[in-house]
ROVO-126830 format. One record per residue: x, y, z of N, C-alpha, C in turn. Coordinates in nm, 3 decimals, padded with zeros to 5 digits. Layout:
REM residues N
> n_c1 | n_c2 | n_c3 | ca_c1 | ca_c2 | ca_c3 | c_c1 | c_c2 | c_c3
> X | Y | Z | X | Y | Z | X | Y | Z .
...
REM end
This chain:
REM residues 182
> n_c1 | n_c2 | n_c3 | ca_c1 | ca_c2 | ca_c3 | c_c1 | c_c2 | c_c3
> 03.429 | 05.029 | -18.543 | 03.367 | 05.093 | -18.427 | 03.443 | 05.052 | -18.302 .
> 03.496 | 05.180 | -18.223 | 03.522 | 05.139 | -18.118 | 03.423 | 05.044 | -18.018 .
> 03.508 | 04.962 | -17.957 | 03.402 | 04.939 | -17.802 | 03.477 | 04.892 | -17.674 .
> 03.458 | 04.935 | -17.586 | 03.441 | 04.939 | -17.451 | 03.372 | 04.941 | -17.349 .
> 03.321 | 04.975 | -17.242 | 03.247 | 04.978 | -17.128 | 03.156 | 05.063 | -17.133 .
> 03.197 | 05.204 | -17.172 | 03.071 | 05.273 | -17.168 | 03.002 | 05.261 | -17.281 .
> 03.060 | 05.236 | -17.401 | 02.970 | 05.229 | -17.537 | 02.911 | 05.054 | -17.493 .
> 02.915 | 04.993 | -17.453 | 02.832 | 04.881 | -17.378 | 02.750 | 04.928 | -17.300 .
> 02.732 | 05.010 | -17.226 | 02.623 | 05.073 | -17.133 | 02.566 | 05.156 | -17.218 .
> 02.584 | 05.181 | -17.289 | 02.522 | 05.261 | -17.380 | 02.413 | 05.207 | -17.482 .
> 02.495 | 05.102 | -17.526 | 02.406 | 05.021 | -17.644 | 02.297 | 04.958 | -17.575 .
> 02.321 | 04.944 | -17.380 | 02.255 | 04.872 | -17.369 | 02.127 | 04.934 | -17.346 .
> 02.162 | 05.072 | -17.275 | 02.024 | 05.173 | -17.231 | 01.958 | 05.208 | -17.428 .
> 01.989 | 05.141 | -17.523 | 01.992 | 05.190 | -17.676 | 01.877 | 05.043 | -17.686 .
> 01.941 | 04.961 | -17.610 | 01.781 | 04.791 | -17.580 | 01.730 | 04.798 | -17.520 .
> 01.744 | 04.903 | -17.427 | 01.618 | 04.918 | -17.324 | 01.515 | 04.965 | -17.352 .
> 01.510 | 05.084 | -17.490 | 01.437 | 05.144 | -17.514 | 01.281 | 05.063 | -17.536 .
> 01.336 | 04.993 | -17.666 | 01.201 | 04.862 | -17.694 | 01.144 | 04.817 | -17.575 .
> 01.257 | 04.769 | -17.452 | 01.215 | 04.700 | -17.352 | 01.152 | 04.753 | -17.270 .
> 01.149 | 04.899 | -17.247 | 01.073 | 04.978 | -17.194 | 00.915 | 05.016 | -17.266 .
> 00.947 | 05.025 | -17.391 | 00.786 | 05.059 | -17.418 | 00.690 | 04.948 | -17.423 .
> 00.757 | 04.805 | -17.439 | 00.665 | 04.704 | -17.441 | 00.591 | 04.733 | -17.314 .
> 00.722 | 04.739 | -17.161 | 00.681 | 04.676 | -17.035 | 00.582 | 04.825 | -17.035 .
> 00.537 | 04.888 | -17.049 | 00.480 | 05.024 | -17.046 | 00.347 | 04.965 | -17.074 .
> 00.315 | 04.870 | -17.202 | 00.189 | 04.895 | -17.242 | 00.160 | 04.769 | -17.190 .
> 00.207 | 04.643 | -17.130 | 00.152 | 04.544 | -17.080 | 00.069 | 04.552 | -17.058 .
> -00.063 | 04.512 | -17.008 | -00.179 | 04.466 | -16.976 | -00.172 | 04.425 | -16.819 .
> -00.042 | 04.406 | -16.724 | -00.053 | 04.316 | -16.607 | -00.031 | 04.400 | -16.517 .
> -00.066 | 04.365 | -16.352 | -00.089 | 04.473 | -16.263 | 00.097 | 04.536 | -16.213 .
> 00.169 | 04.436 | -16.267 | 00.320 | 04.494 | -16.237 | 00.399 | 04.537 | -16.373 .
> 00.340 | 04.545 | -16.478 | 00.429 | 04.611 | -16.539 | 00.445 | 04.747 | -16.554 .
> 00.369 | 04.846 | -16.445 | 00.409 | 04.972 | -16.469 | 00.529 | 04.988 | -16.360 .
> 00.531 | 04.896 | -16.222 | 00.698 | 04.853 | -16.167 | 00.793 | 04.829 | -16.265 .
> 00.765 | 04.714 | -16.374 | 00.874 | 04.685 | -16.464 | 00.919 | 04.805 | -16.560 .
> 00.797 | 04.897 | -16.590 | 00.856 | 04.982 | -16.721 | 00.943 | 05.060 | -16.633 .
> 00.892 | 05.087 | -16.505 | 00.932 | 05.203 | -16.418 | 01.099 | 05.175 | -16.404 .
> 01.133 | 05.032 | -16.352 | 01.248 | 04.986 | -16.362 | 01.333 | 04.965 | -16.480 .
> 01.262 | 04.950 | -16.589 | 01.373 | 04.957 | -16.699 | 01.403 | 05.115 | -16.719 .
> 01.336 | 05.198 | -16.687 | 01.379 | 05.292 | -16.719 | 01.482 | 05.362 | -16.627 .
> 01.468 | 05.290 | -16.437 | 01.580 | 05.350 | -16.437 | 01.694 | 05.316 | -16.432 .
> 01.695 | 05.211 | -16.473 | 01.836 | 05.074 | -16.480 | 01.867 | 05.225 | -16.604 .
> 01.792 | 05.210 | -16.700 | 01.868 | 05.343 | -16.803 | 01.932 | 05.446 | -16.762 .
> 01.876 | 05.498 | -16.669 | 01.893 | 05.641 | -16.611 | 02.058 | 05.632 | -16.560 .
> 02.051 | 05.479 | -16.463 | 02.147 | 05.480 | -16.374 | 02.305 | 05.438 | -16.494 .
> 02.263 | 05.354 | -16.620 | 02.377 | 05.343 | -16.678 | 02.435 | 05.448 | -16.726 .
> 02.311 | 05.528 | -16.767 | 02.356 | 05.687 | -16.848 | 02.453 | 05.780 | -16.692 .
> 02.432 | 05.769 | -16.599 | 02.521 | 05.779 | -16.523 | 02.624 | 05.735 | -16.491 .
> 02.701 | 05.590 | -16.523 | 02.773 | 05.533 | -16.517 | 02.862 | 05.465 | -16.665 .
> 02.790 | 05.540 | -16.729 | 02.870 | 05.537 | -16.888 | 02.951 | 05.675 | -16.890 .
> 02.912 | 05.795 | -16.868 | 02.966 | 05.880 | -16.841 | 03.132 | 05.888 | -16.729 .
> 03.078 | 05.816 | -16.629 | 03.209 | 05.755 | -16.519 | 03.304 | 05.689 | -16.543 .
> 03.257 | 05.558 | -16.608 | 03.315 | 05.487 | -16.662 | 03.428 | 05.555 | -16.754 .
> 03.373 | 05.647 | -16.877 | 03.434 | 05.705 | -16.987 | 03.549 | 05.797 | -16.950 .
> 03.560 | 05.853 | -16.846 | 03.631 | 05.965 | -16.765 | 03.748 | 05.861 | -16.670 .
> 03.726 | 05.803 | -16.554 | 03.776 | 05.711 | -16.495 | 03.831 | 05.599 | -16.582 .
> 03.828 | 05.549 | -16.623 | 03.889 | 05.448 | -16.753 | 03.926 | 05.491 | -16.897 .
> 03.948 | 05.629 | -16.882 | 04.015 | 05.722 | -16.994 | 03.957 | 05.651 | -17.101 .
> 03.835 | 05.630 | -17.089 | 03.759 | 05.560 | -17.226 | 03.672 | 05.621 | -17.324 .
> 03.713 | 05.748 | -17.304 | 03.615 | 05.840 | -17.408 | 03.660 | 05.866 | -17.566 .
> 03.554 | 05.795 | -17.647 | 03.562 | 05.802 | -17.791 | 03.452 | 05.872 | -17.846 .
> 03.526 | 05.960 | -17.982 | 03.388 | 06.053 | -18.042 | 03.252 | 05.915 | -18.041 .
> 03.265 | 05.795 | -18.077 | 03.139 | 05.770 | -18.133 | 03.059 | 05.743 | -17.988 .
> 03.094 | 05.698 | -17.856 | 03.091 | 05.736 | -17.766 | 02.999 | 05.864 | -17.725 .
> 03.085 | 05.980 | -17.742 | 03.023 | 06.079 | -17.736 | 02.933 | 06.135 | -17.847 .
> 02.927 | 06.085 | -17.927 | 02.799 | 06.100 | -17.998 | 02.679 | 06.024 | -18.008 .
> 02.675 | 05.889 | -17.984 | 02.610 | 05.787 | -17.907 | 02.492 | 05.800 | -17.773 .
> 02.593 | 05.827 | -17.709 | 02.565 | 05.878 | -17.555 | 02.453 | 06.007 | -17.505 .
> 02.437 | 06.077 | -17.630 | 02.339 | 06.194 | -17.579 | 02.195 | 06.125 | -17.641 .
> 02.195 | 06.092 | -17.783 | 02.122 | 05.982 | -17.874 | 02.059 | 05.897 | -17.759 .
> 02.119 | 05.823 | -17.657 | 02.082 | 05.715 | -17.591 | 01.952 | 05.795 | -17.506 .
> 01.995 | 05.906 | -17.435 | 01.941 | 05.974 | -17.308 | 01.841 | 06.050 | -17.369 .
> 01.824 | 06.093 | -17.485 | 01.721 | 06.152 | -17.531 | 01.589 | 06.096 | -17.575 .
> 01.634 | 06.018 | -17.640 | 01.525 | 05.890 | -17.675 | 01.489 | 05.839 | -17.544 .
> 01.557 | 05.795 | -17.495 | 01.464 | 05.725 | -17.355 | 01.390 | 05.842 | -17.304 .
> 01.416 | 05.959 | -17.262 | 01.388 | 06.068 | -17.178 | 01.280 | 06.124 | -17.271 .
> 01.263 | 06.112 | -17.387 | 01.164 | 06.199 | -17.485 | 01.045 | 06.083 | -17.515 .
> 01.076 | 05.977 | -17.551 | 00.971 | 05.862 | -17.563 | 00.897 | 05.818 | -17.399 .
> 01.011 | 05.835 | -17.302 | 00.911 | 05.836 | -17.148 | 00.840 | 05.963 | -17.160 .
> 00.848 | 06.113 | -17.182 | 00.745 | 06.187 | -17.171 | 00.637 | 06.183 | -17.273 .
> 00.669 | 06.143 | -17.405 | 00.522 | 06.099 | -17.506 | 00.449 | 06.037 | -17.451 .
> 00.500 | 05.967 | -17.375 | 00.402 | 05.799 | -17.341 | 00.333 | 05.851 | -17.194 .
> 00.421 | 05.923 | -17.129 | 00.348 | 05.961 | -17.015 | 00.201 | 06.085 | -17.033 .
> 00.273 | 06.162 | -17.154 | 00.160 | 06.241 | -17.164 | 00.048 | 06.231 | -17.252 .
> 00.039 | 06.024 | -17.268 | -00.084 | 06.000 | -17.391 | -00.125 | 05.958 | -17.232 .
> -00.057 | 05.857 | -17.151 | -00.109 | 05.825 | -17.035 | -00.178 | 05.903 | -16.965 .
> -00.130 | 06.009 | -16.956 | -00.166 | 06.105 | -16.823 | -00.317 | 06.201 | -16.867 .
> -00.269 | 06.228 | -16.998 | -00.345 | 06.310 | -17.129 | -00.412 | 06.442 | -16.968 .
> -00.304 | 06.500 | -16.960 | -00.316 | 06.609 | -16.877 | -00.284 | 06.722 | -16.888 .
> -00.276 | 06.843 | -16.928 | -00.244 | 06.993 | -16.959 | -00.109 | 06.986 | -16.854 .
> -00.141 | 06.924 | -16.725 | -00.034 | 06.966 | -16.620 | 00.074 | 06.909 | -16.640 .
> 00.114 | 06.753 | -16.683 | 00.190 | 06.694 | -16.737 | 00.254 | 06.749 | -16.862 .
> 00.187 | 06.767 | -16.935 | 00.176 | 06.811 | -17.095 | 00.288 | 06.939 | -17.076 .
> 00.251 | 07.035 | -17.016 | 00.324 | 07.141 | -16.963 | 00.500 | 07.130 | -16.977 .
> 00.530 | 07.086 | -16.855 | 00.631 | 07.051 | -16.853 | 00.759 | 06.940 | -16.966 .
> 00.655 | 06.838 | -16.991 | 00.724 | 06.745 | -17.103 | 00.757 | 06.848 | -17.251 .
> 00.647 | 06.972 | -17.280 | 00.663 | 07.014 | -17.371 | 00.832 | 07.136 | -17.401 .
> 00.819 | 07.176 | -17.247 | 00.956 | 07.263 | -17.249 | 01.068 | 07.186 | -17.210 .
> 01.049 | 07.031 | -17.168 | 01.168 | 06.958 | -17.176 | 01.219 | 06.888 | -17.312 .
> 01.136 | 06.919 | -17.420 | 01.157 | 06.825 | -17.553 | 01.155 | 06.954 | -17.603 .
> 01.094 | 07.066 | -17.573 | 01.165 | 07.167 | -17.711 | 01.324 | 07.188 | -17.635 .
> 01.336 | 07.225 | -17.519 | 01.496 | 07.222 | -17.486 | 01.570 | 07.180 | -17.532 .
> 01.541 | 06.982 | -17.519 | 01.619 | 06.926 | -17.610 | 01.682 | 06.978 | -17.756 .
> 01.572 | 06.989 | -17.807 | 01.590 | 07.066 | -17.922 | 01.663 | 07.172 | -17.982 .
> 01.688 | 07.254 | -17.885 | 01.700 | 07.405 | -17.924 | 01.853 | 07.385 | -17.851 .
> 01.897 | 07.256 | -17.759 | 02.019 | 07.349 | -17.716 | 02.085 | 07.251 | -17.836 .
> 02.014 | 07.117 | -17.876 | 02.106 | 07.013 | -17.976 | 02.144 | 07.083 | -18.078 .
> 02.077 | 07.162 | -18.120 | 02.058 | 07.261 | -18.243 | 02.174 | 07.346 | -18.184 .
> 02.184 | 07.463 | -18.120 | 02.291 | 07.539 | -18.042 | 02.415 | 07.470 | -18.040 .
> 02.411 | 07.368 | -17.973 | 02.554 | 07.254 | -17.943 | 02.569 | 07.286 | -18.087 .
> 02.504 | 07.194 | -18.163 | 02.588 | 07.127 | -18.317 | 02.634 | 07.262 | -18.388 .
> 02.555 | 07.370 | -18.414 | 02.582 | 07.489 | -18.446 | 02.699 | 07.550 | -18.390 .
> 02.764 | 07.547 | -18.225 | 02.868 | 07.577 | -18.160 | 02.963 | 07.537 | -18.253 .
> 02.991 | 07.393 | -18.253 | 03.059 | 07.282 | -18.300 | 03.115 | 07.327 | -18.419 .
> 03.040 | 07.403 | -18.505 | 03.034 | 07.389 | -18.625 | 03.163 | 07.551 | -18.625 .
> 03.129 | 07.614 | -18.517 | 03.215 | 07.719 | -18.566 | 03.326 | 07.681 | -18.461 .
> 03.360 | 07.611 | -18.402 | 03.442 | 07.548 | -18.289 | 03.458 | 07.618 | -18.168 .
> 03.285 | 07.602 | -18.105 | 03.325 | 07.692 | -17.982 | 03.214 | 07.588 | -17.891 .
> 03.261 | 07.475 | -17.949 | 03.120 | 07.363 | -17.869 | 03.132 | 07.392 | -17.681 .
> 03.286 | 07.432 | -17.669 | 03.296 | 07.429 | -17.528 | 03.189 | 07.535 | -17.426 .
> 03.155 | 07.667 | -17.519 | 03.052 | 07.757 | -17.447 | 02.918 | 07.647 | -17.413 .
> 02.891 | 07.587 | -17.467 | 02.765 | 07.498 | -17.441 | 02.768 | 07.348 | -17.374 .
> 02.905 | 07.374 | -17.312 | 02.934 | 07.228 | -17.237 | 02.824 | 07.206 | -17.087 .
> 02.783 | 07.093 | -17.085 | 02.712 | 07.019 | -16.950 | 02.763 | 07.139 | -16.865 .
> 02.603 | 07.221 | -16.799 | 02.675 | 07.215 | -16.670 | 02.610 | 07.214 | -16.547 .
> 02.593 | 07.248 | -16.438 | 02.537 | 07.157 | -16.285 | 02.422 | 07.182 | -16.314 .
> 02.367 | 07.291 | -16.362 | 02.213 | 07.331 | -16.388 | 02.156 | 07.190 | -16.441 .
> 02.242 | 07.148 | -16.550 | 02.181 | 07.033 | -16.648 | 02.191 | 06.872 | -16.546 .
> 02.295 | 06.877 | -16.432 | 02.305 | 06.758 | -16.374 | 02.197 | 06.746 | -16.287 .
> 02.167 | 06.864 | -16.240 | 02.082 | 06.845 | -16.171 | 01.902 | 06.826 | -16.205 .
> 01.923 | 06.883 | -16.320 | 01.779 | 06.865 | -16.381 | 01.761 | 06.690 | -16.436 .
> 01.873 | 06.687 | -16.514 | 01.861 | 06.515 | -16.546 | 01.825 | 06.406 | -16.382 .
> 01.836 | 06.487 | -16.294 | 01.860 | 06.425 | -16.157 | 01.714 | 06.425 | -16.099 .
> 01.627 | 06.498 | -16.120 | 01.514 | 06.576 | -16.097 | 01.380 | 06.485 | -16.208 .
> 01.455 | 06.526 | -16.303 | 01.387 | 06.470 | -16.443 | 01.351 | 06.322 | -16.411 .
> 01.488 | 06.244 | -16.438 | 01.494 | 06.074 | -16.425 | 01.375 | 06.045 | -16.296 .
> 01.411 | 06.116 | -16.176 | 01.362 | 06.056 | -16.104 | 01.184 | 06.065 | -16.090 .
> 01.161 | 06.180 | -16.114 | 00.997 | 06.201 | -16.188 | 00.909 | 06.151 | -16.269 .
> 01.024 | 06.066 | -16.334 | 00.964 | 06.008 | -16.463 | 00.943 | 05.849 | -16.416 .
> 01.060 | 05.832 | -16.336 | 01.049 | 05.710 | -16.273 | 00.912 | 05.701 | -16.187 .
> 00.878 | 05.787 | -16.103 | 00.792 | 05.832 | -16.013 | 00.640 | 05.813 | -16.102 .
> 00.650 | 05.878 | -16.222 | 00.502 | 05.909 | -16.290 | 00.478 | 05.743 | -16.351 .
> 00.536 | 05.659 | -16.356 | 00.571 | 05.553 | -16.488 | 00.493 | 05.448 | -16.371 .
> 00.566 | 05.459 | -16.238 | 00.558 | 05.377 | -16.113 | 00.371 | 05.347 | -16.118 .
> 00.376 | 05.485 | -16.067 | 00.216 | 05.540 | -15.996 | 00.191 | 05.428 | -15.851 .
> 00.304 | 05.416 | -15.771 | 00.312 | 05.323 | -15.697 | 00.154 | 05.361 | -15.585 .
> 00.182 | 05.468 | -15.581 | 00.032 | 05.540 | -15.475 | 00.004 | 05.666 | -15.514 .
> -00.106 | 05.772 | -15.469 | -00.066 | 05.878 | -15.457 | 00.022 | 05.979 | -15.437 .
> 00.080 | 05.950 | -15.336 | 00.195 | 06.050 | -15.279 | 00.299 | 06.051 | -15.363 .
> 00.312 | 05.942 | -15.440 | 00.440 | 05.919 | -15.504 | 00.385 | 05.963 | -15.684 .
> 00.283 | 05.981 | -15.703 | 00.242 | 06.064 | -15.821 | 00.282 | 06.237 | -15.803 .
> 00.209 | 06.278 | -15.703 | 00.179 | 06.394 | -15.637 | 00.367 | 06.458 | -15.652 .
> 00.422 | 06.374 | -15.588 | 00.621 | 06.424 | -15.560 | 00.660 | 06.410 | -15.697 .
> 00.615 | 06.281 | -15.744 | 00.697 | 06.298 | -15.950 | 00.640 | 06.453 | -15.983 .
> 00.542 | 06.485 | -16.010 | 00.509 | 06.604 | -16.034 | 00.547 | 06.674 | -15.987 .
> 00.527 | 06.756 | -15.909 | 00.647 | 06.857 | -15.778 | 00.780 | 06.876 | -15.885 .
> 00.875 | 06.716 | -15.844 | 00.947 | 06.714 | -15.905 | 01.014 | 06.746 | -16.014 .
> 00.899 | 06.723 | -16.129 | 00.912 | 06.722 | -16.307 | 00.910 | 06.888 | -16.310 .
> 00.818 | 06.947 | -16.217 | 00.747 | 07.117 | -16.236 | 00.932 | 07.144 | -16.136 .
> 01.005 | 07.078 | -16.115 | 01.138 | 07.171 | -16.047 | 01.217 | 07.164 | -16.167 .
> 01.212 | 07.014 | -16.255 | 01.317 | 06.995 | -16.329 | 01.249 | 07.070 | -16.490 .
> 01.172 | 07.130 | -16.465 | 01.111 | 07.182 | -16.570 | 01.175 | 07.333 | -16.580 .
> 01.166 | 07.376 | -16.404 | 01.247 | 07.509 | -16.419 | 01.356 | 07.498 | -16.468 .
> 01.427 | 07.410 | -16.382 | 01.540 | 07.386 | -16.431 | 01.617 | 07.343 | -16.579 .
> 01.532 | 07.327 | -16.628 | 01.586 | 07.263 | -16.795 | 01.505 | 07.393 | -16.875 .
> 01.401 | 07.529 | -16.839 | 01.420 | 07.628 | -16.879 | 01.553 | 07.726 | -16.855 .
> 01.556 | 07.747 | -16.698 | 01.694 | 07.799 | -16.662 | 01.830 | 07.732 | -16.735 .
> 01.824 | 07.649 | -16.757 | 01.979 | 07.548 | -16.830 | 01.923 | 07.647 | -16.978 .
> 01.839 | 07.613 | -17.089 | 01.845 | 07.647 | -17.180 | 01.847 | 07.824 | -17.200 .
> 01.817 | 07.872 | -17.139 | 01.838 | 08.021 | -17.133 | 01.991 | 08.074 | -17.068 .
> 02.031 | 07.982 | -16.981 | 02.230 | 08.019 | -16.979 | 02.250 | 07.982 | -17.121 .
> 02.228 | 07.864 | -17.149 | 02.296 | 07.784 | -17.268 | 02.329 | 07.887 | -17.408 .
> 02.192 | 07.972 | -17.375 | 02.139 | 08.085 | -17.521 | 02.271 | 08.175 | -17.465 .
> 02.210 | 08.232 | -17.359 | 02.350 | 08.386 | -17.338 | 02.482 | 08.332 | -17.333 .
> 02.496 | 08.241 | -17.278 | 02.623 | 08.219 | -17.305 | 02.734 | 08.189 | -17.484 .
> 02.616 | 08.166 | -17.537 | 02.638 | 08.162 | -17.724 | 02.567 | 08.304 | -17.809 .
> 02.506 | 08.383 | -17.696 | 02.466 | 08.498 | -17.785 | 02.506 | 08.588 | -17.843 .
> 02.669 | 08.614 | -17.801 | 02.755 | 08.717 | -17.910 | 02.787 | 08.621 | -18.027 .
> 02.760 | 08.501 | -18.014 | 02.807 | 08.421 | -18.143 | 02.662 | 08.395 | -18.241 .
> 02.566 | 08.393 | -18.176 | 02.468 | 08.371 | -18.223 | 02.379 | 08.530 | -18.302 .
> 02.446 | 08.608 | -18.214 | 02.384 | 08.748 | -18.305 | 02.522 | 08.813 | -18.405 .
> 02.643 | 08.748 | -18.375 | 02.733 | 08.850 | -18.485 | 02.628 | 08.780 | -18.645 .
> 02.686 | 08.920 | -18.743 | 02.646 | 08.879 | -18.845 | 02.766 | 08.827 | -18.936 .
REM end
């Protein structure tokens, strides 16, 4: 196995995970600060594993196969947990079209891949910006530092919600002459 810098930021947001759901269910009046913070120490490496990998010409397949694995799990186990927490239709909402997304474009990607056209389904600003939107909502809902700052995660999650519908519906047309030839 390769290793370097970003597959180190990687493995590490890969220990955060545990470390996040413990600090989640603590019992004490600051560990919804702490879960809130491990999660975005995650957020921010998954940003800087990516940098790293590009800028230090350090990009390896296991790397890039690693690396989406890392961001999903954190990003899919913070919305389970938020929406046993929240146990809200309005929450519920949104987490549900951000985890079938997941789904449907991983499925799409690997399927691309498979006929070698992974590049139609490459990252693009729609998706930076929703992960941007997303992270920080989640950080926001996890916090519950006050009201106001519940009230904006939401806002938020309901923008990055459009947004990670809009991402998965380019994602489709842009693979749909490949996806309907017979």
């Amino acid at each position: 196995m390769p290793f370097n810098l970003p597959i180190a930021l990687t493995l590490f947001r890969l220990f955060l995970v545990p470390v996040f759901i413990v600090l989640f269910y603590l019992p004490f009046h600051w560990a919804a600060f702490a879960a809130a913070f491990a999660f975005w120490l995650a957020a921010i490496t998954d940003a800087l594993d990516g940098y790293a990998a590009r800028k230090l010409k350090q990009s390896t397949r296991f790397g890039a196969f690693l690396d989406p694995v890392a961001d999903k799990l954190m990003v899919v186990l913070a919305l389970l947990l938020l929406v046993e927490q929240y146990s809200s239709i309005w929450l519920t909402i949104p987490a549900v079209i951000m985890v079938g997304r997941e789904i449907v474009i991983s499925a799409l990607r690997e399927w691309m891949a498979e006929i070698g056209k992974r590049g139609v389904v490459a990252v693009s600003w729609v998706g930076k910006y929703k992960t941007a939107l997303q992270m920080t909502a989640i950080v926001g809902l996890i916090w519950q530092y006050n009201q106001f700052m519940i009230y904006l995660a939401y806002f938020l999650l309901y923008i990055a919600a459009v947004l990670t519908f809009w991402s998965m519906i380019s994602y489709i047309k842009a693979a749909w002459e490949d996806l309907t030839q017979e």
